[in-house]
N, CA, C and O atoms as a Tinker XYZ file with bonds, in Angstrom:
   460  protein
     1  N     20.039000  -12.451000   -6.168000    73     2
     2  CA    19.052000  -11.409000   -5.934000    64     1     3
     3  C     17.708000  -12.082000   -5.614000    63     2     4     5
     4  O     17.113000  -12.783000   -6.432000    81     3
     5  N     17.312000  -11.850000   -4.498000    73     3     6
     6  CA    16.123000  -11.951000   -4.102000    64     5     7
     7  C     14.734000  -11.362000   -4.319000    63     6     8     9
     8  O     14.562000  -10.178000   -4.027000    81     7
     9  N     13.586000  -12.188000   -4.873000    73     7    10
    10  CA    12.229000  -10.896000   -5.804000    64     9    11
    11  C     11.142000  -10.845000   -4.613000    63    10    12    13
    12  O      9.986000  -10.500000   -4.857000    81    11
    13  N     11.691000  -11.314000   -2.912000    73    11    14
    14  CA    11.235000  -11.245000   -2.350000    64    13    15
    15  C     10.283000  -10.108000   -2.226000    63    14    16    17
    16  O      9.190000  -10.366000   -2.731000    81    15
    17  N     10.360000   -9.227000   -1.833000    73    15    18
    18  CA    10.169000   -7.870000   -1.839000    64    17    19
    19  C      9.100000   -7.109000   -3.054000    63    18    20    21
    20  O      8.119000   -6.368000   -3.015000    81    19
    21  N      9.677000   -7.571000   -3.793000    73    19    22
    22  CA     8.775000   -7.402000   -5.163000    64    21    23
    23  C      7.436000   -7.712000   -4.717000    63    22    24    25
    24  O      6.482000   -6.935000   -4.752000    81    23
    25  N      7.430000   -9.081000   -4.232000    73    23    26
    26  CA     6.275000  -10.074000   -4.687000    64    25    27
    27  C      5.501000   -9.463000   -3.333000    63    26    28    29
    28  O      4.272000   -9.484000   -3.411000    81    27
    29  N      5.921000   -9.067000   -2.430000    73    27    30
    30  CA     4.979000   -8.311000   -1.076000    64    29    31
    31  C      5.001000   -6.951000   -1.495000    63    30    32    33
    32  O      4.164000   -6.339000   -0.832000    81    31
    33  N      5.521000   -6.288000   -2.212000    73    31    34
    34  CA     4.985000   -5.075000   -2.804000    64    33    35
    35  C      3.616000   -5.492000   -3.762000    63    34    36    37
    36  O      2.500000   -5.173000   -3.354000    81    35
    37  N      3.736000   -6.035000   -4.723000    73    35    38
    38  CA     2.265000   -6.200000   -5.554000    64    37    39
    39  C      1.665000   -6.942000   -4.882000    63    38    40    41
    40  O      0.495000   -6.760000   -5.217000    81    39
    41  N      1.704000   -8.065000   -3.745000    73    39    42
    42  CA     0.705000   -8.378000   -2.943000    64    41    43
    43  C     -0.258000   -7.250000   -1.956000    63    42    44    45
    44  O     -1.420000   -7.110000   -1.574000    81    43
    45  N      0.826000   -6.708000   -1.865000    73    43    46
    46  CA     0.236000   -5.284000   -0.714000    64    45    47
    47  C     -0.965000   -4.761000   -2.047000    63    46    48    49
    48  O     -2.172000   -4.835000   -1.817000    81    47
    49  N     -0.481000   -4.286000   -3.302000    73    47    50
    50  CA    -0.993000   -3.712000   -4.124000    64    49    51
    51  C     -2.126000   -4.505000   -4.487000    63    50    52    53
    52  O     -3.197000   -3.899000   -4.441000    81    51
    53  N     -2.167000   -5.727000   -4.844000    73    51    54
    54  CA    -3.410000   -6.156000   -5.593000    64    53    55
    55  C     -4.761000   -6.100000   -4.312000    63    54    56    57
    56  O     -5.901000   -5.726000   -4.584000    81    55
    57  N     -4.295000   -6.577000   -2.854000    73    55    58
    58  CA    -5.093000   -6.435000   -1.913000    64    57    59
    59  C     -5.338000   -5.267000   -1.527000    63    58    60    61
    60  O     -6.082000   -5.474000   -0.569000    81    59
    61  N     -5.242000   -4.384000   -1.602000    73    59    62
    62  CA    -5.473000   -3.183000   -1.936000    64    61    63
    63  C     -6.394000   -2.719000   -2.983000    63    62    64    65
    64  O     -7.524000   -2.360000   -2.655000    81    63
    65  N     -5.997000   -2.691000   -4.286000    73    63    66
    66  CA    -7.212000   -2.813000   -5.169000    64    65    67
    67  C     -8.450000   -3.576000   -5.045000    63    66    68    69
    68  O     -9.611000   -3.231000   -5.266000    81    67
    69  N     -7.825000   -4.989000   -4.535000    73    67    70
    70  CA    -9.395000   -5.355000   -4.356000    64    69    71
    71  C    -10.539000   -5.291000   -3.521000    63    70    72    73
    72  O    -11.694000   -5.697000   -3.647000    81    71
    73  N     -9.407000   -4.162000   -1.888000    73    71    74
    74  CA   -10.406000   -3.507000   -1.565000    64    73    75
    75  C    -11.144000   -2.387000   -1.532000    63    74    76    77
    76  O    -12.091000   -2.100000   -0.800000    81    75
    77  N    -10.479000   -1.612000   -2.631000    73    75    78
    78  CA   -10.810000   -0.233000   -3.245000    64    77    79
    79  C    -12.599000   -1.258000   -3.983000    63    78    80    81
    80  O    -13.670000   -1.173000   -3.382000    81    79
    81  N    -12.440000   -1.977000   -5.125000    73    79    82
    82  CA   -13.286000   -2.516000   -6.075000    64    81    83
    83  C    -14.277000   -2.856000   -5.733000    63    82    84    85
    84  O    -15.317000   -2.513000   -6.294000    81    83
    85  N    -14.203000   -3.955000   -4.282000    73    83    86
    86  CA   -15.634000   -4.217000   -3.209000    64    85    87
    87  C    -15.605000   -3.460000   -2.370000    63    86    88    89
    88  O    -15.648000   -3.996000   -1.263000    81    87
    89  N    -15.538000   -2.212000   -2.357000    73    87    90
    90  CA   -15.677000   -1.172000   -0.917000    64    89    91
    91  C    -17.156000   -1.003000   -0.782000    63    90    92    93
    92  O    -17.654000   -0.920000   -1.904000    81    91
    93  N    -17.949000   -0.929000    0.073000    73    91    94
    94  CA   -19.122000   -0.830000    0.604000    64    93    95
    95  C    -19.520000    0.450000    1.579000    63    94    96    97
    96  O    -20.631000    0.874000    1.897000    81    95
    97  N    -18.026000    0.957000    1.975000    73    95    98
    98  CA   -17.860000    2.373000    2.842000    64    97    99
    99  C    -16.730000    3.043000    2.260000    63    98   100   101
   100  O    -15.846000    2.612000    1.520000    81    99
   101  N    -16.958000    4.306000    2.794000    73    99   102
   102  CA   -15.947000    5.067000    1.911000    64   101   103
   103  C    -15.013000    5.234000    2.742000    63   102   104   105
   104  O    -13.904000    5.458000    2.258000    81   103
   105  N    -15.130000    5.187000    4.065000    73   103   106
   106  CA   -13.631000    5.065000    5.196000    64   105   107
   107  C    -13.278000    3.718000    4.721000    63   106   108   109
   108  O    -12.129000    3.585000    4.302000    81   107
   109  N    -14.033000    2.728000    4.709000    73   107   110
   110  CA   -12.994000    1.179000    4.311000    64   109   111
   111  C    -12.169000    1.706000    2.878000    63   110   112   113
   112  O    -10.946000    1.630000    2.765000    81   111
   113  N    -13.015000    2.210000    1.895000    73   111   114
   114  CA   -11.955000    2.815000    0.670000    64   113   115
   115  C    -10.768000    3.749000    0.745000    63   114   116   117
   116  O     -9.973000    3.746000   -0.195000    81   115
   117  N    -10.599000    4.455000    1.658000    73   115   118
   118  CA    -9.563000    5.030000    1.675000    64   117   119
   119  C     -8.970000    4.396000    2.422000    63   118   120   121
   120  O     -7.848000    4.900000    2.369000    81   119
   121  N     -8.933000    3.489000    3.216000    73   119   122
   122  CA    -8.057000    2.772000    4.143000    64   121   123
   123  C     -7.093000    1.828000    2.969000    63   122   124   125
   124  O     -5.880000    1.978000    2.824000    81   123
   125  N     -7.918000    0.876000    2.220000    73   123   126
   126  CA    -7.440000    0.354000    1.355000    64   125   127
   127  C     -6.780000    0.687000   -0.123000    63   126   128   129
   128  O     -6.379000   -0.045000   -1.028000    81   127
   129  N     -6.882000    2.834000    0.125000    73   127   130
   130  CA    -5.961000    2.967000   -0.725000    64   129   131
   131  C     -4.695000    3.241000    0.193000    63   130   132   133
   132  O     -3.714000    3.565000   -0.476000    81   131
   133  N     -4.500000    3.195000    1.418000    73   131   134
   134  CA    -3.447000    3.560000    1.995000    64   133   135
   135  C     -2.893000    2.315000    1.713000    63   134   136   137
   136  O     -1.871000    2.552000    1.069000    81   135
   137  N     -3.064000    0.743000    1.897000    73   135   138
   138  CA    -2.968000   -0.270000    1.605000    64   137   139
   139  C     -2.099000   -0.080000    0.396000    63   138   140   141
   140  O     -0.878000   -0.034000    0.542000    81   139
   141  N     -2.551000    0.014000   -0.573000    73   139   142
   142  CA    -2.281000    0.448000   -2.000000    64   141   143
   143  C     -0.844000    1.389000   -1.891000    63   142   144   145
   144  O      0.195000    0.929000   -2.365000    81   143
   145  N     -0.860000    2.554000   -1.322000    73   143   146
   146  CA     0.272000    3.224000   -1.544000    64   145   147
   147  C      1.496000    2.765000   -0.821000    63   146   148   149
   148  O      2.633000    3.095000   -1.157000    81   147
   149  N      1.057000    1.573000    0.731000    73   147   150
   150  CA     2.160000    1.509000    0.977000    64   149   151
   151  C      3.028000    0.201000    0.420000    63   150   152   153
   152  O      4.117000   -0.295000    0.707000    81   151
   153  N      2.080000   -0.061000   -0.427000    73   151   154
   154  CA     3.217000   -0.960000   -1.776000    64   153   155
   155  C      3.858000   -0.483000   -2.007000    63   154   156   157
   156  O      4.795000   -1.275000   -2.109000    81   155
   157  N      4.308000    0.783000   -2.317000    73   155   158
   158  CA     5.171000    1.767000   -2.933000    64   157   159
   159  C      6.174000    2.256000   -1.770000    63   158   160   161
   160  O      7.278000    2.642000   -2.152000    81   159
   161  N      5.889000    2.279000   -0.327000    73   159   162
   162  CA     6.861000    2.277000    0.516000    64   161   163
   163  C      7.836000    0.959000    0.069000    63   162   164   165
   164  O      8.959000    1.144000   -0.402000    81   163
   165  N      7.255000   -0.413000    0.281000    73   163   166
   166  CA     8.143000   -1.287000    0.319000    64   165   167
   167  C      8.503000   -1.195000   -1.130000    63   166   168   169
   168  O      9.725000   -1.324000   -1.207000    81   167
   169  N      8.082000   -1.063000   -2.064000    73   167   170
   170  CA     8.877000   -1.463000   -3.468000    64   169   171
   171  C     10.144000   -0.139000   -3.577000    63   170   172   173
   172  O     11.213000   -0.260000   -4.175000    81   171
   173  N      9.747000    0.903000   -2.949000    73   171   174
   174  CA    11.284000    1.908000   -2.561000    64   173   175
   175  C     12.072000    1.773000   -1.970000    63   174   176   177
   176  O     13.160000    2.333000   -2.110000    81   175
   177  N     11.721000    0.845000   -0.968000    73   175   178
   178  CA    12.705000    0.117000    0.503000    64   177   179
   179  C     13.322000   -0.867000   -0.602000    63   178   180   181
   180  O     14.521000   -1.054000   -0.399000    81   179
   181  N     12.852000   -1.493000   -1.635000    73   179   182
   182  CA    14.052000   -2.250000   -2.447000    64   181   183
   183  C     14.198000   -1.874000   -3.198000    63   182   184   185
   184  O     14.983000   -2.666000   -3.719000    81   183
   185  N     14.023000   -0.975000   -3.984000    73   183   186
   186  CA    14.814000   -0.510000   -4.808000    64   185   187
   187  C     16.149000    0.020000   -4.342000    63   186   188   189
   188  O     17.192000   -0.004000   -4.995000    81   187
   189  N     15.951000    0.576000   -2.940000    73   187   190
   190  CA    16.798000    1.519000   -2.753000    64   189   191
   191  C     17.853000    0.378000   -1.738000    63   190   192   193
   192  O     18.825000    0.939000   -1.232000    81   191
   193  N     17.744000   -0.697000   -1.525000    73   191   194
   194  CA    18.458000   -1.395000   -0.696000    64   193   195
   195  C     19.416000   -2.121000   -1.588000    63   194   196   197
   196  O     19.076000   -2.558000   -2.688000    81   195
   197  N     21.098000   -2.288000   -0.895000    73   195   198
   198  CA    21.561000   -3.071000   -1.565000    64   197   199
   199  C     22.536000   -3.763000   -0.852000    63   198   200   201
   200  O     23.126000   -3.552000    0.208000    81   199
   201  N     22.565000   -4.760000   -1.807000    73   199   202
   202  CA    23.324000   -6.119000   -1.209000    64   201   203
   203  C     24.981000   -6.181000   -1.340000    63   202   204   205
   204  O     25.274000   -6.305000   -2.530000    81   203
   205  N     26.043000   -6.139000   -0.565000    73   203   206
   206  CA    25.647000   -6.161000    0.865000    64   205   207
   207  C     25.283000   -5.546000    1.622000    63   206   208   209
   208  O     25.552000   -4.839000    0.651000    81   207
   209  N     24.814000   -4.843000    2.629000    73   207   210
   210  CA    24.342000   -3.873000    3.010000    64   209   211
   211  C     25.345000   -2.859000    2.976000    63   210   212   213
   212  O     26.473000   -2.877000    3.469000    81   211
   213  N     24.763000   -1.972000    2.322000    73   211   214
   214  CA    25.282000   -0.728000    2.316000    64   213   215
   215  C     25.257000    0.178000    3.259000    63   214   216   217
   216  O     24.406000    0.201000    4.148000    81   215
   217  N     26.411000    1.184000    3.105000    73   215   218
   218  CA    26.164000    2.134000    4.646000    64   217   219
   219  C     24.962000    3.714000    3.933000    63   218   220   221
   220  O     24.424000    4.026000    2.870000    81   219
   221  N     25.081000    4.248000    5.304000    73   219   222
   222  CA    24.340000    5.284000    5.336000    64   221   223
   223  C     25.065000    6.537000    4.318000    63   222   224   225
   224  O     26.277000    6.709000    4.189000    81   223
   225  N     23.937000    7.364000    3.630000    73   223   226
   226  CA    24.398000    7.838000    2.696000    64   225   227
   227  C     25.387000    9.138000    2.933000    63   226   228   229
   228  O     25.254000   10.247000    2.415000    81   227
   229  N     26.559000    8.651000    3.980000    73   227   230
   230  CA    27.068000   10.215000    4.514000    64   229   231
   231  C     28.138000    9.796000    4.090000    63   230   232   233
   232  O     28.313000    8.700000    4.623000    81   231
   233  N     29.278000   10.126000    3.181000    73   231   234
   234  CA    30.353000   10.465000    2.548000    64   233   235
   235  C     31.767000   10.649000    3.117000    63   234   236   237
   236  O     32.896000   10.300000    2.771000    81   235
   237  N     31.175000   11.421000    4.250000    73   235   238
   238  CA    32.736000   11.958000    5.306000    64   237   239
   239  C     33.139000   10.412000    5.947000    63   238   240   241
   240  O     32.371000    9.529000    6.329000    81   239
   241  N     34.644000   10.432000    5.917000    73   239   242
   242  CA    35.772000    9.669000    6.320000    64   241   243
   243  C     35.050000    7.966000    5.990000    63   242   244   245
   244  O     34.844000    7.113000    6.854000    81   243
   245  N     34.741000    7.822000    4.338000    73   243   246
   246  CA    34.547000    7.075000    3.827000    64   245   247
   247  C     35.039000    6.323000    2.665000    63   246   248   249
   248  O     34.621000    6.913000    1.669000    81   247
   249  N     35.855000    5.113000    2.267000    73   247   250
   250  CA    36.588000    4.807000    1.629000    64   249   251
   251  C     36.003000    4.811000    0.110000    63   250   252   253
   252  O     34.857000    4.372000    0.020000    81   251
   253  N     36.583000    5.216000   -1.020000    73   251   254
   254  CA    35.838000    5.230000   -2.246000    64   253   255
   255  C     35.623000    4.122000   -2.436000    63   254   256   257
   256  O     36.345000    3.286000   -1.891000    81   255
   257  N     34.622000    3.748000   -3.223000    73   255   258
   258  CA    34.132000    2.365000   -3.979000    64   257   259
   259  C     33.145000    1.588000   -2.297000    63   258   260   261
   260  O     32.688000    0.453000   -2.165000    81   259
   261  N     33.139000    2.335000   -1.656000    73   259   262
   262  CA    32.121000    1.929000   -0.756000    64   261   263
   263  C     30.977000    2.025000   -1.081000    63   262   264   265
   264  O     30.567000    3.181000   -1.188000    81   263
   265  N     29.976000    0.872000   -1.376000    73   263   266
   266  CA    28.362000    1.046000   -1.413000    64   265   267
   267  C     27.960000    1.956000   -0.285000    63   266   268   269
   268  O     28.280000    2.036000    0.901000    81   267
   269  N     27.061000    2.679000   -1.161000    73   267   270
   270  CA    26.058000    3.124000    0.192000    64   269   271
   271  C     24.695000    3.055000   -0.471000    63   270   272   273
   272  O     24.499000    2.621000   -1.606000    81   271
   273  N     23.811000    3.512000    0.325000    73   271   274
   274  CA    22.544000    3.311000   -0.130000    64   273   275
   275  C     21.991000    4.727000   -0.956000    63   274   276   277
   276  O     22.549000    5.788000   -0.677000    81   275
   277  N     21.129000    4.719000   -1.751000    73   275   278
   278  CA    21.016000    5.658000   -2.781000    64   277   279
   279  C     19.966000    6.775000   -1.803000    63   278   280   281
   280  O     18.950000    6.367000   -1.240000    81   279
   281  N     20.434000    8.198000   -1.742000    73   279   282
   282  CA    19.642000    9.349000   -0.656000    64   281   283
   283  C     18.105000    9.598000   -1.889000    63   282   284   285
   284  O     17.036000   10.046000   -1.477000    81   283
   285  N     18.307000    9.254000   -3.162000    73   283   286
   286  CA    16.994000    9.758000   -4.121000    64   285   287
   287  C     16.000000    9.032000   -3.431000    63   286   288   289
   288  O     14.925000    9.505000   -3.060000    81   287
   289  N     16.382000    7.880000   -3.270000    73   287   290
   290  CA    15.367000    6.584000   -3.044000    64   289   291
   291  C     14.674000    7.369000   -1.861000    63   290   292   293
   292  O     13.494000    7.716000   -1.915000    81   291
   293  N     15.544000    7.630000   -0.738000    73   291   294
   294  CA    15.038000    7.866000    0.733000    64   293   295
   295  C     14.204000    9.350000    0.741000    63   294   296   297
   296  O     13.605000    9.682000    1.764000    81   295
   297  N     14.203000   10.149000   -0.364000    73   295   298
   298  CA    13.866000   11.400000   -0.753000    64   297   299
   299  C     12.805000   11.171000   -1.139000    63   298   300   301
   300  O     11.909000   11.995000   -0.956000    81   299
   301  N     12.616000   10.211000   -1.667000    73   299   302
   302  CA    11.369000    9.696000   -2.554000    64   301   303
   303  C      9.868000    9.349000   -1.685000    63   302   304   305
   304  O      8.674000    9.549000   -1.907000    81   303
   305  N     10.703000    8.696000   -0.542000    73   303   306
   306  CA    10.053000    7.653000    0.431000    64   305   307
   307  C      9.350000    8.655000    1.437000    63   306   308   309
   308  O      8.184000    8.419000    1.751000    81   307
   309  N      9.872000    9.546000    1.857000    73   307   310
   310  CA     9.755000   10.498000    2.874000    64   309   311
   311  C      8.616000   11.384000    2.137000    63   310   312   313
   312  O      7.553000   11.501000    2.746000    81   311
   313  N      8.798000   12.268000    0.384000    73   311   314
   314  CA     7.807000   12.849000   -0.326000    64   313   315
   315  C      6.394000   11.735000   -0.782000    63   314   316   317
   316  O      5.304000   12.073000   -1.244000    81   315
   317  N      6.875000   10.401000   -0.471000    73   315   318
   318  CA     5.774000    9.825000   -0.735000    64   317   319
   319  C      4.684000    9.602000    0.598000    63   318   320   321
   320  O      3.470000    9.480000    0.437000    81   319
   321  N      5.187000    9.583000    1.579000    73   319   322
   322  CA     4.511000    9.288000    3.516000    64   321   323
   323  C      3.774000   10.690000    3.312000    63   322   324   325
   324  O      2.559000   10.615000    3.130000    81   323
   325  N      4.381000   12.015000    3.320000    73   323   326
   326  CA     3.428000   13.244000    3.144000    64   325   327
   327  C      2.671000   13.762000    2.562000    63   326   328   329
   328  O      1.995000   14.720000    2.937000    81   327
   329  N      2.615000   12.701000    0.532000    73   327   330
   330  CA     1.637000   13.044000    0.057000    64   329   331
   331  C      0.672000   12.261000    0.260000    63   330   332   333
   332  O     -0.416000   12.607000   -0.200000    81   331
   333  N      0.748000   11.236000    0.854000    73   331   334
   334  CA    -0.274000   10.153000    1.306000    64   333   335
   335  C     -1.161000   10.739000    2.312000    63   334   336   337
   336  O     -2.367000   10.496000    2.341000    81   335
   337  N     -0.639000   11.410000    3.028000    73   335   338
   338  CA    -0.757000   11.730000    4.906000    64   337   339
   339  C     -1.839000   13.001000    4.139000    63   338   340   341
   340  O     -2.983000   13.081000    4.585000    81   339
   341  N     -1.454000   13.856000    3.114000    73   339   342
   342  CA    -1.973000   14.690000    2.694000    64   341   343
   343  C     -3.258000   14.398000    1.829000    63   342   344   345
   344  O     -3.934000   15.424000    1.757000    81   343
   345  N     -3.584000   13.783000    1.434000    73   343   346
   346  CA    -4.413000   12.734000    0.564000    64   345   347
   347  C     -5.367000   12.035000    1.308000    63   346   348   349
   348  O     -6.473000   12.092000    0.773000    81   347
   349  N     -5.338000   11.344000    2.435000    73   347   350
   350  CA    -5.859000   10.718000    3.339000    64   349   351
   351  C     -6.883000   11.909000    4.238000    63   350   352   353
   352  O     -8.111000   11.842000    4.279000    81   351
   353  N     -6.095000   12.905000    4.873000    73   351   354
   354  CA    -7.116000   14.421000    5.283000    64   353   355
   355  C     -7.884000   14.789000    4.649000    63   354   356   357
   356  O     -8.956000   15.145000    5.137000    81   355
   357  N     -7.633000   14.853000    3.241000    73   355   358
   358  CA    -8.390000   15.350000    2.194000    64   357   359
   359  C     -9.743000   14.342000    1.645000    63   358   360   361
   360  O    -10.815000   14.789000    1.237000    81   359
   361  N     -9.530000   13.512000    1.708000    73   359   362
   362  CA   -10.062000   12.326000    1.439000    64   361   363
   363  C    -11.474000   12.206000    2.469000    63   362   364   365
   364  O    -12.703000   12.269000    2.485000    81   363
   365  N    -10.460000   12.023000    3.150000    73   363   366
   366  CA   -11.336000   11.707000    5.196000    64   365   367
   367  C    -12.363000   13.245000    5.369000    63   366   368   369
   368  O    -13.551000   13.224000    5.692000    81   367
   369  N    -11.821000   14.092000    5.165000    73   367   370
   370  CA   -12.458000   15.711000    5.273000    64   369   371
   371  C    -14.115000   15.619000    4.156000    63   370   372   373
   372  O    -15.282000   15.940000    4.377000    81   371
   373  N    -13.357000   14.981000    2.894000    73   371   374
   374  CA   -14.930000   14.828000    2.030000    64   373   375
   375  C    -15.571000   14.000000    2.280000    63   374   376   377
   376  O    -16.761000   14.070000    1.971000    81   375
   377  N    -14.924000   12.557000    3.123000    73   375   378
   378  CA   -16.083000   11.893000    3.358000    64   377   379
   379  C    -17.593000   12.550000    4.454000    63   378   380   381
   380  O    -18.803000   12.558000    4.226000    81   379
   381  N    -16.854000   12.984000    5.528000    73   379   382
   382  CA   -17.532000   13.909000    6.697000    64   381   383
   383  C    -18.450000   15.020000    6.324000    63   382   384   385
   384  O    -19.352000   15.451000    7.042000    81   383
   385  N    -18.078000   15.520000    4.914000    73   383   386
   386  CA   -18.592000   16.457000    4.026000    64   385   387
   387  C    -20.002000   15.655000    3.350000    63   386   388   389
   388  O    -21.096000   16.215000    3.288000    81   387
   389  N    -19.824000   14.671000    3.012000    73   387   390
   390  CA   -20.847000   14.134000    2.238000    64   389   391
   391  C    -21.616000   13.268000    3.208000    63   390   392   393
   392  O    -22.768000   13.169000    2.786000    81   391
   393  N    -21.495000   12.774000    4.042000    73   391   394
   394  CA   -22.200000   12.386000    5.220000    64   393   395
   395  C    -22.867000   13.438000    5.772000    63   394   396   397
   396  O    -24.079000   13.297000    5.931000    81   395
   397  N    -22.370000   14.421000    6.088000    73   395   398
   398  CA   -23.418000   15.971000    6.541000    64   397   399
   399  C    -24.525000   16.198000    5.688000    63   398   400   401
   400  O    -25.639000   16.574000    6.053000    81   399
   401  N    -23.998000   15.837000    4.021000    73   399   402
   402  CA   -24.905000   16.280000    2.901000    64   401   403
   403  C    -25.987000   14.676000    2.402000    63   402   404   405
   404  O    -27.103000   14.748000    1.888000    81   403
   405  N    -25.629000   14.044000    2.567000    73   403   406
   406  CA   -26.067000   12.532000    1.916000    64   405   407
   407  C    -26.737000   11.684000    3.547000    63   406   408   409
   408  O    -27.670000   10.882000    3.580000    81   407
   409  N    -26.017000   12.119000    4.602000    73   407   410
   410  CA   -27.058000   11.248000    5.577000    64   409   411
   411  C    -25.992000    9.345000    5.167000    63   410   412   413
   412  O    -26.298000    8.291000    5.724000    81   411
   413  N    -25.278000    9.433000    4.519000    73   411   414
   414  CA   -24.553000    8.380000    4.037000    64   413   415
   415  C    -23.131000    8.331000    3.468000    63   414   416   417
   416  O    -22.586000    9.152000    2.730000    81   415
   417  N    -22.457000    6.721000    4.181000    73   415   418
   418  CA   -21.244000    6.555000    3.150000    64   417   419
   419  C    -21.116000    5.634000    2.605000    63   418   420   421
   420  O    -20.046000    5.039000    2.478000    81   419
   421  N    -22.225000    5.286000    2.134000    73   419   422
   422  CA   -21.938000    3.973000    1.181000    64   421   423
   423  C    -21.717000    4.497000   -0.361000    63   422   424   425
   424  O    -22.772000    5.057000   -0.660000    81   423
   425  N    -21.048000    4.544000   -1.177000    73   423   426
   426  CA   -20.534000    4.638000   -2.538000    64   425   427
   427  C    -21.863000    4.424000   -3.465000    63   426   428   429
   428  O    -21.990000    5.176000   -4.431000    81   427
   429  N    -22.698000    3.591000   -3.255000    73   427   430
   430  CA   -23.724000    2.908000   -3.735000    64   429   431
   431  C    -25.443000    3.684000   -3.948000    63   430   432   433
   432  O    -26.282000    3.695000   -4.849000    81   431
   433  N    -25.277000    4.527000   -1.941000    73   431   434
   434  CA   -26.455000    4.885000   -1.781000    64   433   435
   435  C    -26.180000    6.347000   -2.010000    63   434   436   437
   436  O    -27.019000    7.077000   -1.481000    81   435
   437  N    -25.132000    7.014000   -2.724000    73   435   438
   438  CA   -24.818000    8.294000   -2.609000    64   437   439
   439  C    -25.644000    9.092000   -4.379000    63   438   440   441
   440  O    -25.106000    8.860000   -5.461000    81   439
   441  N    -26.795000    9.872000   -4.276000    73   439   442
   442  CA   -27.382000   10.010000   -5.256000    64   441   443
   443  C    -26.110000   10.987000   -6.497000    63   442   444   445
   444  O    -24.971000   11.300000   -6.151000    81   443
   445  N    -26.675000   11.271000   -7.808000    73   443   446
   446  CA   -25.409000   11.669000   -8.342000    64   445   447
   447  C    -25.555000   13.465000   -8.278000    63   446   448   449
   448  O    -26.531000   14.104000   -8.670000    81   447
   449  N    -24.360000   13.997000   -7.703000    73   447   450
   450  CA   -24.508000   15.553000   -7.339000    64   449   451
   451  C    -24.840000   16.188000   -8.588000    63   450   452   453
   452  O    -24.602000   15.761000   -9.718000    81   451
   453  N    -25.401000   17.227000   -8.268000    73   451   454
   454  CA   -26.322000   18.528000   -9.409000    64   453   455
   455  C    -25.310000   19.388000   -8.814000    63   454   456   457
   456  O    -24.537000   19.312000   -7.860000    81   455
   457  N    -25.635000   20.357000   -9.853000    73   455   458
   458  CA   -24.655000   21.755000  -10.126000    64   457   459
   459  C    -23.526000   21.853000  -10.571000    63   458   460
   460  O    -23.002000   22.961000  -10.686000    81   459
């Protein structure tokens, strides 16, 4: 077994955090949480992969005790791309919001909101 995969999943992840931590703009911060989440693409791409390669998760005119690859994993992967995609609009929508209101996107120069 190979921890290949592993080790470029938390690489994706720590570079990611560390550009969430020194962000200086708030579009560079959400970029680098996309960074961040798509650690979690690849650490699902192995979880869900197996050695030897396994077939596709369709059942019909398939011999029992055949590996295939696990459909949760790929269920997972697909609900994780749309809540990202969904997260990122939302994200991107308040930055544009607070730039209308602040004249700014620096994290730094943004005064602290009243009301």
């Amino acid at each position: 077994m190979t921890y290949f995969g592993y080790a470029v999943a938390a690489w994706l992840f720590l570079i990611g955090v560390y550009g969430i931590v020194t962000s200086k703009h708030l579009v560079h911060l959400v970029l680098c949480l996309v960074v961040v989440q798509s650690s979690t693409y690849v650490l699902l791409s192995i979880i869900g992969f197996r050695l030897p390669p396994a077939t596709a998760p369709v059942f019909y005119d398939i011999a029992l005790g055949t590996p295939a690859v696990d459909p949760v994993v790929q269920a997972l992967m697909l609900t994780d791309i749309v809540v990202e995609a969904t997260v990122v609009a939302l994200l991107l929508a308040l930055i544009v919001r607070i730039n209308k209101t602040t004249g700014t996107v620096d994290p730094n120069a943004i005064a602290q909101m009243k009301g």
